[in-house]
C-alpha positions as CSV (number, residue, x, y, z in Angstrom):
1,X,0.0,0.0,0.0
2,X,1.4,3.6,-0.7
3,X,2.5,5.6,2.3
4,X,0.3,8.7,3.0
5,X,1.4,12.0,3.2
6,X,-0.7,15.0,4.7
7,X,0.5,18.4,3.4
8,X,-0.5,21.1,5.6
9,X,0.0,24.4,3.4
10,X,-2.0,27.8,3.7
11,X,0.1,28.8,0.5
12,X,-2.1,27.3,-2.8
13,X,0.5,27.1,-5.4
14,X,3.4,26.0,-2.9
15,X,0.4,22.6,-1.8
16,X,0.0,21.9,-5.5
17,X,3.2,21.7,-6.2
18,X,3.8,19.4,-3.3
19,X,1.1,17.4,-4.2
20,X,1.9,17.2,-7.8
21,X,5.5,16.3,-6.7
22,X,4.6,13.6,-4.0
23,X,2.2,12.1,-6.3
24,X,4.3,11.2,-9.0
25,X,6.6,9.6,-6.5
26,X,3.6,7.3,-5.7
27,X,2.5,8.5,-2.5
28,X,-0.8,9.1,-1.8
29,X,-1.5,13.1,-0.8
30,X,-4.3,14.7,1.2
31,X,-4.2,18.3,1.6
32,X,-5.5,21.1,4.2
33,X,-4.7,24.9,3.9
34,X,-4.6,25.7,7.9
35,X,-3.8,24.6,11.0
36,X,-7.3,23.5,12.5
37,X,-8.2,21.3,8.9
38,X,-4.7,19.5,9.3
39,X,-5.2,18.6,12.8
40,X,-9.2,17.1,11.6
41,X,-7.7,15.4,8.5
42,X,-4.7,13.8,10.9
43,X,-7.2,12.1,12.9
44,X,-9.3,11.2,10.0
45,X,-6.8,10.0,7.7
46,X,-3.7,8.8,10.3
47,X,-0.8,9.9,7.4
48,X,2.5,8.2,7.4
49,X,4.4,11.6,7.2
50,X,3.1,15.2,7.9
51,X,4.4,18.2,6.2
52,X,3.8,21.2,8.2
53,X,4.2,24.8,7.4
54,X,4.5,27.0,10.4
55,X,2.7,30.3,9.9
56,X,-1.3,29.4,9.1
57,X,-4.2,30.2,10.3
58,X,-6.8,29.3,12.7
59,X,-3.9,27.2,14.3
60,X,0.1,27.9,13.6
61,X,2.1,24.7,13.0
62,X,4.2,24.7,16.2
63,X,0.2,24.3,17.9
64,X,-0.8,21.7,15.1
65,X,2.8,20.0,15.6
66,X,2.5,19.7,19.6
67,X,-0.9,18.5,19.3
68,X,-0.1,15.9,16.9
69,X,2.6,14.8,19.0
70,X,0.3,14.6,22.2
71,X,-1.1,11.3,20.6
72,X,0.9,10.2,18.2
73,X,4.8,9.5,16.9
74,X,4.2,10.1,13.3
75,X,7.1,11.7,11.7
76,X,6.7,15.6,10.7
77,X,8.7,17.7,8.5
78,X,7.7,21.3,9.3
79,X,8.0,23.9,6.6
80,X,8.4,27.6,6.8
81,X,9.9,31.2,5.3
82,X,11.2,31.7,8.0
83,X,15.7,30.0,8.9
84,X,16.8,32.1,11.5
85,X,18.1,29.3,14.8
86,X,15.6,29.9,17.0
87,X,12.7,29.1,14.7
88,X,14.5,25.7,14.0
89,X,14.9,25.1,17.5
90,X,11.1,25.8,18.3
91,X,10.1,23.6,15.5
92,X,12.1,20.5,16.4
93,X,11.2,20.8,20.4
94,X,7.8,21.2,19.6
95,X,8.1,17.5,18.8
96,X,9.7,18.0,14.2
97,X,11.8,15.4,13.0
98,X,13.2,18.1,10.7
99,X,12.8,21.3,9.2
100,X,13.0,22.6,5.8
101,X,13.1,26.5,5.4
102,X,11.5,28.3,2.1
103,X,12.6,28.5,-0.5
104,X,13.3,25.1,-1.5
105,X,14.1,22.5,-4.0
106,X,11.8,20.1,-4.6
107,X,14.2,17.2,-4.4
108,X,15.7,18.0,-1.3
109,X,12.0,17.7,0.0
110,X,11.4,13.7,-1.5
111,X,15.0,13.4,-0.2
112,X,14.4,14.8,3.6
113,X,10.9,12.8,3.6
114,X,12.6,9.4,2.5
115,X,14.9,9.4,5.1
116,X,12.6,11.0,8.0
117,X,10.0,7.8,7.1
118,X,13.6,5.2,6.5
119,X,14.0,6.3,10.6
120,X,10.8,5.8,11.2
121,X,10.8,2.6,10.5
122,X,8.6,2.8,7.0
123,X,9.1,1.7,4.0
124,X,7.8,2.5,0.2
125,X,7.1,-0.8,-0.9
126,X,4.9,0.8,-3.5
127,X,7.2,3.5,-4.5
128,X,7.1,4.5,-8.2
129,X,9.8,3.1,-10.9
130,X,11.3,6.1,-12.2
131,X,12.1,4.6,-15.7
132,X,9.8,5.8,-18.6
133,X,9.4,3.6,-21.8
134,X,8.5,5.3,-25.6
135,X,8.8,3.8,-28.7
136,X,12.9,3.8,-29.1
137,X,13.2,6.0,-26.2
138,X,14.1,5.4,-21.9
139,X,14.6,7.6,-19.8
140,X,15.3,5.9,-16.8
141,X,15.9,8.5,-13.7
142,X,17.3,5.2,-11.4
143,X,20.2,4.8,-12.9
144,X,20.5,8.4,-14.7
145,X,20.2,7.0,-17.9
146,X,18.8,8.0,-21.5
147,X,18.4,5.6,-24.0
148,X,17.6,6.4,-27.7
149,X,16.8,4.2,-30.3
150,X,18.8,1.4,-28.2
151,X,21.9,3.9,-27.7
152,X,22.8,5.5,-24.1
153,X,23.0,9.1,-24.6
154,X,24.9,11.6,-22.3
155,X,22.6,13.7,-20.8
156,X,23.4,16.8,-18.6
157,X,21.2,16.2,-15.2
158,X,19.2,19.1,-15.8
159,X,18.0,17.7,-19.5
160,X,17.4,14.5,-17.4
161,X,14.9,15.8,-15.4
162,X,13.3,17.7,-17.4
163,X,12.6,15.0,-20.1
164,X,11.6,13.1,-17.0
165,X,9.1,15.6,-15.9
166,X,7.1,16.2,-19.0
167,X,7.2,12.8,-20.3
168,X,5.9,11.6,-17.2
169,X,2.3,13.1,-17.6
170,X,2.5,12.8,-21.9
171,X,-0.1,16.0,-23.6
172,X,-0.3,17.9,-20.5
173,X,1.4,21.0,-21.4
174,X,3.4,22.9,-18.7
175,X,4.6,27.0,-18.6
176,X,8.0,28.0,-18.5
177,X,7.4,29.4,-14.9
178,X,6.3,25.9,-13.8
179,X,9.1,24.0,-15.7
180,X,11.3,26.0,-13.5
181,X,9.6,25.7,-10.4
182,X,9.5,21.7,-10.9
183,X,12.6,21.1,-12.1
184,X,15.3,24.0,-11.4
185,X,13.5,24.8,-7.8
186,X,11.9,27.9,-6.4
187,X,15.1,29.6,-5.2
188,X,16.1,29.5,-9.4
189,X,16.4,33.4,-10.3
190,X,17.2,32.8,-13.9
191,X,15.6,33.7,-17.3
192,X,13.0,31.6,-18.3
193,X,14.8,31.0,-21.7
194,X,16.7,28.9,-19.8
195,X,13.4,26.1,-20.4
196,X,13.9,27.2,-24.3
197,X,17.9,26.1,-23.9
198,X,17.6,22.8,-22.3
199,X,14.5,21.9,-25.0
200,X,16.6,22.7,-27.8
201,X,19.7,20.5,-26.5
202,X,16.8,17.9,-26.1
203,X,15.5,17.9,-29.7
204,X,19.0,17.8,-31.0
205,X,19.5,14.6,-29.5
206,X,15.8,13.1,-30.6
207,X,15.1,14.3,-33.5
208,X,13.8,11.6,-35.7
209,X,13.5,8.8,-33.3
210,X,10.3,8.0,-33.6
211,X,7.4,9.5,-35.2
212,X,5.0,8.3,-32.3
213,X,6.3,11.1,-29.8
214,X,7.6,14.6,-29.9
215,X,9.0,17.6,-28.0
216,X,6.1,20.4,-28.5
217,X,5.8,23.9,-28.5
218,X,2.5,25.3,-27.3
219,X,2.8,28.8,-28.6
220,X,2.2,31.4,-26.0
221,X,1.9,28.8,-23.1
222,X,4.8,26.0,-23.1
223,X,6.0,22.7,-24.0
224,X,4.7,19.4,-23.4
225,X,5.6,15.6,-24.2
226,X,3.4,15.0,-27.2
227,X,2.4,11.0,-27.6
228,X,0.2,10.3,-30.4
């Protein structure tokens, strides 16, 4: 069964993009925007793993976090803006197993969560395979591998994980902005056209592969792994 993760978020885009994340790892996501709705859906769902930003309302996550840990040893991660010492400090004696401060990258949070539930004592034994099969294409994030037309190809990481991200959900079409924010991480301060680089240097090496998949350009929007 797919470990649960409860992702408790008053900021919209930052939950979806947790969510969207966590998913695609193959855990299974419920979400609440403050403090009081996380503490209802703990008890109604028991999660493997909490993810708990600090500064909410109705309830702040240092409240949500000690009540949580009145009853209960299930790991929490708490998230917030704010890295100055004593916030950290607050956070983990209010009963955290760690703390991640804003802004992040999105791998370092999959990363902090694995090993936080690898203490814990629980396992993914339903975790996704991160290896992606096309007509004369792999892209096989495991082992950091691309394969075209039966050929490994070097790959830069970057161009890695973004052939990895928009071929894993094939015709849904994603901005530059949220390219970026999914692959580079929210504390990227590049140029957008940085999306346009990486695409290019992915083209080059599969251009005429296989006429059952392409690289797209949405005009005015994005890109998106076409499959026909």
């Amino acid at each position: 069964m797919a470990l649960s993760v409860l992702i408790v978020e008053d900021d919209h885009n930052i939950a979806e993009l947790l969510q969207m994340y966590l998913e695609k790892e193959g855990y299974a996501v419920t979400v609440a925007f403050d403090g009081g709705a996380g503490l209802s859906k703990f008890h109604a769902i028991g999660p493997d793993l909490v993810l708990l930003d600090v500064m909410m309302p109705v309830m702040d996550g240092w409240a949500v976090c000690k009540a949580i840990r009145a009853e209960s040893q299930t790991p929490i991660i708490m998230l917030t803006a704010k890295g100055e010492t004593n916030d950290k400090v607050s956070g983990l004696r209010a009963g955290a197993d760690d703390y991640i401060t804003k802004p992040f990258e999105m791998k370092e949070v999959l990363a902090r969560i694995e090993a936080v539930l690898r203490r814990s004592g629980a396992t993914t034994t339903e975790k996704k395979s991160r290896r992606l099969i096309f007509d004369g294409l792999v892209i096989d994030m495991d082992s950091f591998e691309l394969l075209v037309g039966g050929k490994k190809v070097d790959t830069p990481p970057k161009e890695m994980e973004l052939l990895y991200y928009l071929a894993s959900s094939p015709n849904r079409v994603y901005t530059r902005n949220q390219l970026l924010d999914e692959v580079w991480g929210f504390e990227y301060l590049g140029d957008s056209r940085t999306v346009d680089v990486h695409i290019k240097r992915l083209r080059e090496k599969l251009e005429q592969v296989s006429e059952n998949w392409s690289l797209k350009t949405v005009w005015g929007v994005g890109y998106k792994f076409e499959v026909l």
